[in-house]
C-alpha positions in Angstrom: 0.0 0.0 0.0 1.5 3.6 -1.1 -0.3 6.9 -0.7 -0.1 10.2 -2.7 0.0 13.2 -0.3 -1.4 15.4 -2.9 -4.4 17.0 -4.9 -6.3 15.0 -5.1 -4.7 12.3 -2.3 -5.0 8.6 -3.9 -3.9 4.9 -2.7 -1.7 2.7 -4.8 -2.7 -1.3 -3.4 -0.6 -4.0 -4.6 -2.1 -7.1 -4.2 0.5 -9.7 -2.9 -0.7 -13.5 -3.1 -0.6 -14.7 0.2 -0.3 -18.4 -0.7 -0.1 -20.9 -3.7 -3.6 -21.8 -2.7 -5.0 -18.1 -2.8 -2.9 -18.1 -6.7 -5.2 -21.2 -7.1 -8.6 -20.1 -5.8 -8.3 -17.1 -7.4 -8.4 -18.7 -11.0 -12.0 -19.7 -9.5 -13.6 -16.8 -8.2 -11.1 -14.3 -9.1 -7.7 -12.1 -7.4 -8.2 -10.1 -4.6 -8.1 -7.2 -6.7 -11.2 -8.4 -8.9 -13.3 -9.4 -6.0 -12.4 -5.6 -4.7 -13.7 -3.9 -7.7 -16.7 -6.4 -7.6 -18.0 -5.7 -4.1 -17.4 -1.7 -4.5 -19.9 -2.3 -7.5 -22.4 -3.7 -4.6 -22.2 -1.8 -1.8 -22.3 1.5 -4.6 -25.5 0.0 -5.9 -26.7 -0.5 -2.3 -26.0 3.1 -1.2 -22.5 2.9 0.2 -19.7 5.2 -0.6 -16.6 3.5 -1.5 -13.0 5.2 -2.6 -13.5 6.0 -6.2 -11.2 3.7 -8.2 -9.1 5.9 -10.4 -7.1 2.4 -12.5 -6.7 -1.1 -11.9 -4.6 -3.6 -13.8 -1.3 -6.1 -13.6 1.8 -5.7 -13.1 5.0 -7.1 -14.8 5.0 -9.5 -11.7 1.5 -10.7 -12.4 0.3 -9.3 -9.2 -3.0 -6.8 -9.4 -2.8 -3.8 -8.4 -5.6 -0.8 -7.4 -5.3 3.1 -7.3 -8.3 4.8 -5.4 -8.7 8.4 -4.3 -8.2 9.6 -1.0 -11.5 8.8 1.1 -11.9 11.4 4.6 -8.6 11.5 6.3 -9.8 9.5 9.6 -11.4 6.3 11.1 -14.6 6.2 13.0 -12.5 4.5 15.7 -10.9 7.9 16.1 -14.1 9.4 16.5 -16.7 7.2 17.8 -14.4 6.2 21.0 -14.2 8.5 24.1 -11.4 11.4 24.1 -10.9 15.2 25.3 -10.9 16.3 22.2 -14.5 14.4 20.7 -17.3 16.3 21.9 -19.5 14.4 23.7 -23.0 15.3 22.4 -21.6 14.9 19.3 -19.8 11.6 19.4 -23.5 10.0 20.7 -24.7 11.4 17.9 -22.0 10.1 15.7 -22.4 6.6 17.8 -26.4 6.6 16.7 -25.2 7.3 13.1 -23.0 4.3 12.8 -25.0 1.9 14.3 -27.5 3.0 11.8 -25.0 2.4 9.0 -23.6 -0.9 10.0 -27.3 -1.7 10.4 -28.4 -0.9 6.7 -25.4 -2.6 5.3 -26.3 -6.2 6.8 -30.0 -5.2 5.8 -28.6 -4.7 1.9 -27.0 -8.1 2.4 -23.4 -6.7 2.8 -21.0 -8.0 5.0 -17.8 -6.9 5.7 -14.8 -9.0 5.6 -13.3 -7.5 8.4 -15.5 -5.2 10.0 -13.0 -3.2 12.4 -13.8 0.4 13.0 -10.8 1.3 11.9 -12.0 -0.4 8.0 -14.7 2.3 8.2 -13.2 5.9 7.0 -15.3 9.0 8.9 -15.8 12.6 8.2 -16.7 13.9 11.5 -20.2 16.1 10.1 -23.1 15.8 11.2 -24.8 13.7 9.8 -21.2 12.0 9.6 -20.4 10.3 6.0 -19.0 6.8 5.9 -16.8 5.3 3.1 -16.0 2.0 3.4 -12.4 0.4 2.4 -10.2 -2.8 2.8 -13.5 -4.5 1.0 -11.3 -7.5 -0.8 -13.1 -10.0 1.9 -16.9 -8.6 1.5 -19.8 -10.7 0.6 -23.3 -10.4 -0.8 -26.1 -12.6 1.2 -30.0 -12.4 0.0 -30.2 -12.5 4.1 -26.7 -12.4 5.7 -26.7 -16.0 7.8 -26.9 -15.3 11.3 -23.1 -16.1 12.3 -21.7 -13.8 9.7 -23.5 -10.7 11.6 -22.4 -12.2 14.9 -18.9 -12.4 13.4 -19.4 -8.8 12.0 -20.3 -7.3 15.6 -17.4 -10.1 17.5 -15.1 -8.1 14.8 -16.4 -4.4 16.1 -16.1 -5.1 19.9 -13.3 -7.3 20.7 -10.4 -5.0 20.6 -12.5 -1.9 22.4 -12.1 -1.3 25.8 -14.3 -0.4 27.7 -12.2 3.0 29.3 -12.5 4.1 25.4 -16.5 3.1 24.7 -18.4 2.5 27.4 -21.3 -0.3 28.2 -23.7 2.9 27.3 -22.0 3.4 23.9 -22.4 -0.4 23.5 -26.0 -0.3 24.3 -26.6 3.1 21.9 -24.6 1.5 19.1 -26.9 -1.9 19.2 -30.0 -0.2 19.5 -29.7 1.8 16.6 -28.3 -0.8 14.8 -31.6 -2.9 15.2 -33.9 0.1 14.4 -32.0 0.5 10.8 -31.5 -3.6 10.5 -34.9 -4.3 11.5 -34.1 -8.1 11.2 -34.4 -9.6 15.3 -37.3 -9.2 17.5 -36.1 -7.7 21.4 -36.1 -11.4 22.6 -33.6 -12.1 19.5 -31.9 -8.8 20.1 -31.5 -10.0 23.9 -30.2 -13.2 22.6 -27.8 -12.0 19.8 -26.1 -9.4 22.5 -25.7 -12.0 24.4 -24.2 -14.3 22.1 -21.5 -11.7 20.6 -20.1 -11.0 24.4 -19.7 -14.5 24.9 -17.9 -15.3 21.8 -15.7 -12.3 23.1 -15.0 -13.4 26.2 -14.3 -16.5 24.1 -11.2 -15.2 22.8 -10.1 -13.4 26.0 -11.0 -9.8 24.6 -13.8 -9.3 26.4 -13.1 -5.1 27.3 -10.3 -5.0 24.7 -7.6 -6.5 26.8 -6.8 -10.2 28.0 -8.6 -11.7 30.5 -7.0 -13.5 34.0 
């Protein structure tokens, strides 16, 4: 990965093979790079903003690569986590918004690949705008099967302490993601919630640290 500090700002993403057997799977459903340009069509089609792909193509080596523009310059784990310098109004208000977001995506059948925060580029307006990246691992479900969104909310939580977003946040976030998902009933809710914080505890990142 390379980026252009410029006007306009752009990515340059090789795509290095990681194995022989990714070389060979991808002569089934396609390189990394392919299955990139693939899901941005989706999740375009479905609403979501996705870094504008300026070229993609080979290289002499035979690996693919991708040059996107610039999305907004942070996370929303920079701004959705609690700091001096977020406002606090304002970050539950940015908290509501992405629980909304990760909500529609799942309810367009969209799951992220790995769905950290920190995948999720933010500007910080109100409402806030979400651009999505590092979507070489997406899929597209008619109804996304019940342990991808688990996985998908495992993925959000584990590494979060709580010091940095609190049980509250946690409760705000999962509301709003139900009211915009609209998929679980509140005993399914109850159950789901539960289910995510034990598969967290699971892997001894329950709080964003390990466990004793």
């Amino acid at each position: 990965m390379a980026r252009y500090i410029g006007t306009p700002g752009c990515y340059f993403k090789e795509f290095i093979p990681k194995s022989n057997l990714e070389i060979l799977k991808s002569k089934i459903r396609g390189t990394r790079c392919e299955v990139w340009v693939k899901q941005a069509r989706i999740a375009v089609d479905a609403g979501f903003e996705i870094p504008e792909i300026l070229a993609s193509g080979v290289l002499k080596n035979k690996n693919h690569y991708l040059i996107t523009a610039a999305g907004p310059n942070g996370s929303a784990s920079e701004y959705l986590v609690k700091k001096p310098e977020n406002d606090e109004p304002m970050r539950q208000a940015w908290i509501k918004a992405f629980g909304h977001y990760i909500g529609q995506m799942h309810k367009a059948g969209i799951v992220h690949g790995d769905l950290r925060a920190g995948n999720i580029l933010m500007e910080p307006s109100l409402p806030p705008r979400f651009v999505m990246i590092d979507i070489e691992r997406n899929s597209f479900h008619s109804e996304v099967p019940l342990s991808l969104v688990k996985k998908n909310l495992v993925q959000l939580i584990k590494r979060i302490s709580f010091k940095h977003f609190t049980a509250k946040d946690r409760v705000l976030f999962f509301r709003h993601y139900n009211l915009a998902y609209k998929r679980f009933d509140k005993k399914a809710q109850k159950a789901l919630a539960f289910e995510v914080i034990r598969l967290v505890k699971k892997q001894n990142l329950w709080g964003g640290g390990r466990n004793a």
